[in-house]
PAMI-834921 format. One record per residue: z, y, x of N, C-alpha, C in turn; residue in three letters; residue number from 1. Coordinates in Angstrom, 2 decimals. Atoms other than C-alpha are relative to their C-alpha. Layout:
# residues N
@nc3->Z | nc2->Y | nc1->X | cac3->Z | cac2->Y | cac1->X | cc3->Z | cc2->Y | cc1->X | rest->Ala | nr->NUM .
...
***
This chain:
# residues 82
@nc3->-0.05 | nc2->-1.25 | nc1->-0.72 | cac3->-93.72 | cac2->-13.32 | cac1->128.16 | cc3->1.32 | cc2->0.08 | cc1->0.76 | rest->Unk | nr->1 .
@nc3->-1.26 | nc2->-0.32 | nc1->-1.19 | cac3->-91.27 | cac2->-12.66 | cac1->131.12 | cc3->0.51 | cc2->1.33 | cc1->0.14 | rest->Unk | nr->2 .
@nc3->-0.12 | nc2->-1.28 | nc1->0.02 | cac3->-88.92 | cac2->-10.23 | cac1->131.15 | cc3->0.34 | cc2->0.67 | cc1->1.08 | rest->Unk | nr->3 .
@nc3->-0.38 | nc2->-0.59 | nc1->-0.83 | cac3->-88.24 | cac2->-7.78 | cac1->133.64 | cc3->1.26 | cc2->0.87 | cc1->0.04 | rest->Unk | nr->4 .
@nc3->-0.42 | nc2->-1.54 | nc1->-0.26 | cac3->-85.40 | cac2->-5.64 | cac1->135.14 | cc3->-0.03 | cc2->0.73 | cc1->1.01 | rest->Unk | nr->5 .
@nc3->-0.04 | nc2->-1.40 | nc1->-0.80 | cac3->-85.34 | cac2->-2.50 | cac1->136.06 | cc3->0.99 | cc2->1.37 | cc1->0.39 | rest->Unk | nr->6 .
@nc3->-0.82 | nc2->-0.91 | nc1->-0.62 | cac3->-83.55 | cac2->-0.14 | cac1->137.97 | cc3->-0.32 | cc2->1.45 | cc1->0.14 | rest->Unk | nr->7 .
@nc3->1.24 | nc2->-1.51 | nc1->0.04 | cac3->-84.52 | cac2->3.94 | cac1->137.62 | cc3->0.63 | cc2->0.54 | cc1->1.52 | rest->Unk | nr->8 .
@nc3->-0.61 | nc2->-0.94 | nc1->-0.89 | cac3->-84.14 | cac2->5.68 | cac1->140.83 | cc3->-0.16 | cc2->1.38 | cc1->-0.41 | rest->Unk | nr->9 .
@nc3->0.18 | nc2->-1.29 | nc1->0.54 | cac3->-83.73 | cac2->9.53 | cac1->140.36 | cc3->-0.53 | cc2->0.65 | cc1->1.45 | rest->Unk | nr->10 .
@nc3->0.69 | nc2->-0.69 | nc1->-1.53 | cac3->-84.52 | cac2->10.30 | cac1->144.64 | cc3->-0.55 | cc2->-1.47 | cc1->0.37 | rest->Unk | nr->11 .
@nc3->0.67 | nc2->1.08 | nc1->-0.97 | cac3->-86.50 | cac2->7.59 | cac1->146.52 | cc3->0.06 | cc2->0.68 | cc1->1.19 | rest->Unk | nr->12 .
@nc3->-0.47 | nc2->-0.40 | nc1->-1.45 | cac3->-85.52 | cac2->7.53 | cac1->150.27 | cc3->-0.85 | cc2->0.53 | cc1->0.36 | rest->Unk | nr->13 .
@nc3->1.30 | nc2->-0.81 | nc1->-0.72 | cac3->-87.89 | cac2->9.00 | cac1->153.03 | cc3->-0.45 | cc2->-1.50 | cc1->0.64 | rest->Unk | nr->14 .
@nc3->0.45 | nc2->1.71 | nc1->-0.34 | cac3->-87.93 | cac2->5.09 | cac1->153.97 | cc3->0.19 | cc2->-0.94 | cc1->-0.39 | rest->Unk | nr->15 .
@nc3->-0.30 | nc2->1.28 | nc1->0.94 | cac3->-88.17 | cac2->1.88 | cac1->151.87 | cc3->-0.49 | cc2->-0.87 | cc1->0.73 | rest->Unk | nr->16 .
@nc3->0.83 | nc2->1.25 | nc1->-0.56 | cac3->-88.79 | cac2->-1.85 | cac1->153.22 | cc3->-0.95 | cc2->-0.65 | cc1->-1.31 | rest->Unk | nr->17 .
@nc3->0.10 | nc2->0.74 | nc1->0.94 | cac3->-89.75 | cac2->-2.73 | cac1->149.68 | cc3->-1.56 | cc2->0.44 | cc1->0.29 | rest->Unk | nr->18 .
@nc3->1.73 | nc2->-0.35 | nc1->-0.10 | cac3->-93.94 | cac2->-2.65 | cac1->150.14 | cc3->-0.33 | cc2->-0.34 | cc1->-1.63 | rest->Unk | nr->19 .
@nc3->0.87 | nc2->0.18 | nc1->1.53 | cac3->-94.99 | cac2->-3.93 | cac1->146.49 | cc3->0.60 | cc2->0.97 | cc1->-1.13 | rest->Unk | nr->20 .
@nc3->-0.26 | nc2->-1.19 | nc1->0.64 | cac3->-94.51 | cac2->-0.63 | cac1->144.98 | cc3->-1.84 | cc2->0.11 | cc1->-0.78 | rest->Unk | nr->21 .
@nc3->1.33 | nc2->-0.60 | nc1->1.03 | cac3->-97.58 | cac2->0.65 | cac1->142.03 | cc3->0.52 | cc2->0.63 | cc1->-0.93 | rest->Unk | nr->22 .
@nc3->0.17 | nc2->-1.28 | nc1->0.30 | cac3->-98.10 | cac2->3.62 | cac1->141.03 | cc3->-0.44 | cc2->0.14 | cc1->-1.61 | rest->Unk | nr->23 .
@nc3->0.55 | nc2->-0.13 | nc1->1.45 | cac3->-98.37 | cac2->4.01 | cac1->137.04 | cc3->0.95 | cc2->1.10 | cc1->-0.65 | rest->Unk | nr->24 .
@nc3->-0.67 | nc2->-1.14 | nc1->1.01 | cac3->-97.42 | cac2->6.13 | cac1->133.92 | cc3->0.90 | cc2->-0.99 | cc1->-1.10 | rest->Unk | nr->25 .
@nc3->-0.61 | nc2->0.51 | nc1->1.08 | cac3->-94.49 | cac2->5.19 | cac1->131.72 | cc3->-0.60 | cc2->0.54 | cc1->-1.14 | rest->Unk | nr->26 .
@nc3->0.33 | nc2->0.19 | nc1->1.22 | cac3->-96.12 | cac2->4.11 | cac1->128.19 | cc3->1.01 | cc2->-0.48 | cc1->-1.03 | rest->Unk | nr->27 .
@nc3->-0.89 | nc2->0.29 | nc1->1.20 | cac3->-92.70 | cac2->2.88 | cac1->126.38 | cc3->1.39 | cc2->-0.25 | cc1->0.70 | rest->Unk | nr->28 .
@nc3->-1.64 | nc2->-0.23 | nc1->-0.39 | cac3->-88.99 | cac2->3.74 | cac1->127.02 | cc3->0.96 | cc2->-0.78 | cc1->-1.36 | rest->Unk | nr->29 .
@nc3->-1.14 | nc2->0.97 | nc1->0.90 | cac3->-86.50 | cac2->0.85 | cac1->124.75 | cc3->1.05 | cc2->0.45 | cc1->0.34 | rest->Unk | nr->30 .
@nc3->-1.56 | nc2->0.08 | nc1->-0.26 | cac3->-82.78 | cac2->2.01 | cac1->125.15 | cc3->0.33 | cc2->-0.70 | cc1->-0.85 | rest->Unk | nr->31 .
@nc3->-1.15 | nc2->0.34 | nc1->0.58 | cac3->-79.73 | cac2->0.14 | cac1->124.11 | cc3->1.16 | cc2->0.49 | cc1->0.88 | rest->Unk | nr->32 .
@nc3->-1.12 | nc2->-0.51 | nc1->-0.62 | cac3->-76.36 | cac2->0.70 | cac1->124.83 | cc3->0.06 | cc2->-0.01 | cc1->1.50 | rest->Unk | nr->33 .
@nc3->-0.40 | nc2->-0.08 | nc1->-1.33 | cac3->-76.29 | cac2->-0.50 | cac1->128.24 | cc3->-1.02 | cc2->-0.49 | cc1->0.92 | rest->Unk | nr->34 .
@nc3->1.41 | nc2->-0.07 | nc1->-1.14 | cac3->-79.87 | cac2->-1.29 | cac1->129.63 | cc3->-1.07 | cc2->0.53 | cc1->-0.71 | rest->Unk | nr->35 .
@nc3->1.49 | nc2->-0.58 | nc1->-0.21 | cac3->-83.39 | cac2->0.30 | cac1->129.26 | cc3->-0.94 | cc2->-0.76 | cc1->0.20 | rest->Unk | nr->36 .
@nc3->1.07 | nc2->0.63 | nc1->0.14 | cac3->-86.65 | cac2->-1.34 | cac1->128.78 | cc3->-0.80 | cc2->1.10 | cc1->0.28 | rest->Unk | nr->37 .
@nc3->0.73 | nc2->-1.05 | nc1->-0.11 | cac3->-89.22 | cac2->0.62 | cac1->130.77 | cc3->-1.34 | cc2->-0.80 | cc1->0.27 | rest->Unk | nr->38 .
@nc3->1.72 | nc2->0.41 | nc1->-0.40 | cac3->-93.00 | cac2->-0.15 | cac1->130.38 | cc3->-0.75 | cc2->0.57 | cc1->0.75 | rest->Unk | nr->39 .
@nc3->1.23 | nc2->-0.97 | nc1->-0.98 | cac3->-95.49 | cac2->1.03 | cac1->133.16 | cc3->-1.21 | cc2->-0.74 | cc1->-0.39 | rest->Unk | nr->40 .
@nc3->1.71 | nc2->0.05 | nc1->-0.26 | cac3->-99.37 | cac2->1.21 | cac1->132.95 | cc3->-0.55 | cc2->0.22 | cc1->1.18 | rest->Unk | nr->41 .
@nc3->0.57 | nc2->-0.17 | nc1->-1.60 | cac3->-100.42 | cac2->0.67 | cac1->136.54 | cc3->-1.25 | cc2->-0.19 | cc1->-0.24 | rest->Unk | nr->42 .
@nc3->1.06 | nc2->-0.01 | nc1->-0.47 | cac3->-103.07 | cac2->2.38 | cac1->137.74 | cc3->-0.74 | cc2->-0.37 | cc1->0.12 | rest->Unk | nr->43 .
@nc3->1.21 | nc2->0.71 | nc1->-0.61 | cac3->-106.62 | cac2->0.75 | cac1->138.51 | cc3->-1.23 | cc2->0.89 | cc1->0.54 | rest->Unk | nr->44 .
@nc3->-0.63 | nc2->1.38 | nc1->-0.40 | cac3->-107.57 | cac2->-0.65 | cac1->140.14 | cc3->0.83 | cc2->0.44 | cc1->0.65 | rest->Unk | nr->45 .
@nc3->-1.33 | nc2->0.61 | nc1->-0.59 | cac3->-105.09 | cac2->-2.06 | cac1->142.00 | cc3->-0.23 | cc2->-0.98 | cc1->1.20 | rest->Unk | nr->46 .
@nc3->0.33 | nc2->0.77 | nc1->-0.98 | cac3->-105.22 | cac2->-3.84 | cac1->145.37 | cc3->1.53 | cc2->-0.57 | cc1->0.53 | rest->Unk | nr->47 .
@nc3->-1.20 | nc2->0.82 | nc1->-0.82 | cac3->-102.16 | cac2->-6.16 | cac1->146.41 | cc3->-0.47 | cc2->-1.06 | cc1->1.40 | rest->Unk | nr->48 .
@nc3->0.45 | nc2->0.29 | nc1->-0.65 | cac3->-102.03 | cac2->-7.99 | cac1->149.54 | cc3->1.44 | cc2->-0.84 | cc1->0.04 | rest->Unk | nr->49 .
@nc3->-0.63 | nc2->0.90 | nc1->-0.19 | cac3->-100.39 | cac2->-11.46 | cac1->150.16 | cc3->0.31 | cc2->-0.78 | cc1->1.21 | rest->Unk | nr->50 .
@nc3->-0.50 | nc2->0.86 | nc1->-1.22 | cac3->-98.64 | cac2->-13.15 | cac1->152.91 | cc3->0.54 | cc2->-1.63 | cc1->-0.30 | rest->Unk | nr->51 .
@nc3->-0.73 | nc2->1.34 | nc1->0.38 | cac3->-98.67 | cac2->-16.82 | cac1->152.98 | cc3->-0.77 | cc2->-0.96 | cc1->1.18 | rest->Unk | nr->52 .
@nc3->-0.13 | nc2->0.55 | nc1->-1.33 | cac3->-98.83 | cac2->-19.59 | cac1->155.24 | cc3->-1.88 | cc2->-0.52 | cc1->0.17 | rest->Unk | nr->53 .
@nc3->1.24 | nc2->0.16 | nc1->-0.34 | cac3->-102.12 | cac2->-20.70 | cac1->157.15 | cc3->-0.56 | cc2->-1.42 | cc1->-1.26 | rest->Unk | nr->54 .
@nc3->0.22 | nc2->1.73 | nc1->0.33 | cac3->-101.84 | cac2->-24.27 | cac1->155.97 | cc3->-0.06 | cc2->0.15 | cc1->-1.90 | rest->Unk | nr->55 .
@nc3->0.35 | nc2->0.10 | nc1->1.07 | cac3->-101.45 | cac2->-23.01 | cac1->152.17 | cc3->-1.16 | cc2->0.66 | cc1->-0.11 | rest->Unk | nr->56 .
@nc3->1.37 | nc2->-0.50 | nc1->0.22 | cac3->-104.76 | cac2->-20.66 | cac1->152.32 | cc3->-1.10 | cc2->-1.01 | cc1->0.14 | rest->Unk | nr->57 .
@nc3->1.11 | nc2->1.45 | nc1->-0.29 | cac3->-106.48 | cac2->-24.24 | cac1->154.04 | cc3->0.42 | cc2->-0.44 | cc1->-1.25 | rest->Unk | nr->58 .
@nc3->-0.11 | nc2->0.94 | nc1->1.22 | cac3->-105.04 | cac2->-26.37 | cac1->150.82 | cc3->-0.55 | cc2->1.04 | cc1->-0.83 | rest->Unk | nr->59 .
@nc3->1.04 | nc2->-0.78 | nc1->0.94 | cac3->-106.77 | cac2->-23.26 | cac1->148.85 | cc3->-1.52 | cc2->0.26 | cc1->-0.04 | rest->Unk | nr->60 .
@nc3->1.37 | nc2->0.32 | nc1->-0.22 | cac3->-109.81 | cac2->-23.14 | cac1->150.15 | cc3->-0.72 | cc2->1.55 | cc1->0.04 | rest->Unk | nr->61 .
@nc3->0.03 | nc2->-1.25 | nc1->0.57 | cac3->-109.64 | cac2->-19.42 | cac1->150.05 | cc3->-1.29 | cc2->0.58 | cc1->0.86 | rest->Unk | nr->62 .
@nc3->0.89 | nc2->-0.25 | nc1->-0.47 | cac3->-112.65 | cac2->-17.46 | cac1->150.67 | cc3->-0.58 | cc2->1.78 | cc1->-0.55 | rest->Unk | nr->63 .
@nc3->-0.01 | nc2->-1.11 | nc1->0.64 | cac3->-113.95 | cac2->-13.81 | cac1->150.01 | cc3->-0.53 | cc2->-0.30 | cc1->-1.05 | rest->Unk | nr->64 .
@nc3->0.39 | nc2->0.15 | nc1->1.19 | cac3->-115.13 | cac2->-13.38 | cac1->146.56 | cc3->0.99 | cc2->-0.87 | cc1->-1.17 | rest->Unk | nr->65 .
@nc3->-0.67 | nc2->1.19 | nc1->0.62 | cac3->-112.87 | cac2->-16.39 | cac1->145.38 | cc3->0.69 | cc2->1.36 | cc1->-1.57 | rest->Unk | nr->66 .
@nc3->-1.24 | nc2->-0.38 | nc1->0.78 | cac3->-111.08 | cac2->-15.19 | cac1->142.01 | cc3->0.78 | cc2->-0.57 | cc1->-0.26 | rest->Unk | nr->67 .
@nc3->-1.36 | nc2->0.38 | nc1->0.07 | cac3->-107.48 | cac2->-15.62 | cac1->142.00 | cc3->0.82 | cc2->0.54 | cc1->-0.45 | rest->Unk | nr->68 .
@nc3->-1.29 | nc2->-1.27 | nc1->1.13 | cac3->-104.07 | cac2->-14.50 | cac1->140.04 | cc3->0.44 | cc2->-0.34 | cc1->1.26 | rest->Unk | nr->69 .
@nc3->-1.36 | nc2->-0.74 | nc1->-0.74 | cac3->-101.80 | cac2->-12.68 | cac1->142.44 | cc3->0.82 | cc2->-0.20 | cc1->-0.78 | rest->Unk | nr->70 .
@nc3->-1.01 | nc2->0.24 | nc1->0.65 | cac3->-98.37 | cac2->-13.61 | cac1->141.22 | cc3->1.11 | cc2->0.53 | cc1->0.85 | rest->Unk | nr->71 .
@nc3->-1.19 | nc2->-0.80 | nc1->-1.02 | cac3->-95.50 | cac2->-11.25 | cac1->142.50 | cc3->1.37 | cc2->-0.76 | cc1->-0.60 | rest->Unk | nr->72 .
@nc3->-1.11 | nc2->0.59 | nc1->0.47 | cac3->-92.37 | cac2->-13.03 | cac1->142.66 | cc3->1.28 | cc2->0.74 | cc1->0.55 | rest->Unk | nr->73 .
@nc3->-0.95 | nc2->-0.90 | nc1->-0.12 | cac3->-89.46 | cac2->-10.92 | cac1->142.45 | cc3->1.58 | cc2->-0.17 | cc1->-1.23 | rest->Unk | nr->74 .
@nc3->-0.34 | nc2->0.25 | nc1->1.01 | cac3->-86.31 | cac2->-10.95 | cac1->140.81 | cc3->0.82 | cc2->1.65 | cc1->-0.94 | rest->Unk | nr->75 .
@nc3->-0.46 | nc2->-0.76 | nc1->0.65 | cac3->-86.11 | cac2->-7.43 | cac1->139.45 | cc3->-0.87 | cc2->1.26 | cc1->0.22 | rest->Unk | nr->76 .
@nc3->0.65 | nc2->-0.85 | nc1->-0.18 | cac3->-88.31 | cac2->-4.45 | cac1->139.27 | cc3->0.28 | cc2->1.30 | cc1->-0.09 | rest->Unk | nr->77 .
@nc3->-0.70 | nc2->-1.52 | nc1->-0.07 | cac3->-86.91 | cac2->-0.83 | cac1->139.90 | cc3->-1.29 | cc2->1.03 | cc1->-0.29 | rest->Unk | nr->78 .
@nc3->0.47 | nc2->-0.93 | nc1->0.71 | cac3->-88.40 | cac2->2.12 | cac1->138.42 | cc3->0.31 | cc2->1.27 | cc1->1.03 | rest->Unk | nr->79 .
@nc3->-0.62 | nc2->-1.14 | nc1->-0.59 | cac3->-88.83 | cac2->5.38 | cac1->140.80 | cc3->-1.40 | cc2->1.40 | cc1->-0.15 | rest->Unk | nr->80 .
@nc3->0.46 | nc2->-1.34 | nc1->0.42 | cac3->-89.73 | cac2->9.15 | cac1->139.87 | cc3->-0.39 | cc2->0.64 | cc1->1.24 | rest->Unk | nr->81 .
@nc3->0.29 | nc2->-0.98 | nc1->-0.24 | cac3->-91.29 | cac2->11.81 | cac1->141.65 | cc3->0.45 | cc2->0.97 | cc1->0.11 | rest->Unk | nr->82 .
***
């Protein structure tokens, strides 16, 4: 299991570039002294959308219906309130 961090915002701007934002309910808050473990239950479904090159969708063979894991690669996941 991989761990994540996270960052809490308390305002979110009126404009973010960050697009892979989902929408869930915190199910488990971990403190220690100096970081936070925050679990979300995102929503479903769920629709993500991927940008990648022509030539890797041809070596995939990609097609509607196909099932595939979406894999978000990021190196830190921020946390923002309402």
């Amino acid at each position: 299991m991989q761990k994540w961090t996270a960052q809490v915002l308390t305002k979110m701007p009126s404009k973010i570039s960050a697009r892979n934002q989902l929408k869930g309910k915190v199910t488990k808050v971990t403190k220690d002294a100096v970081m936070t473990s925050v679990e979300v239950e995102i929503m479903t479904p769920v629709r993500v959308t991927s940008v990648i090159t022509s030539s890797a969708a041809d070596e995939l063979t990609l097609k509607v219906g196909d099932n595939v894991s979406a894999i978000i690669k990021a190196t830190e996941v921020m946390i923002g309130k309402e």
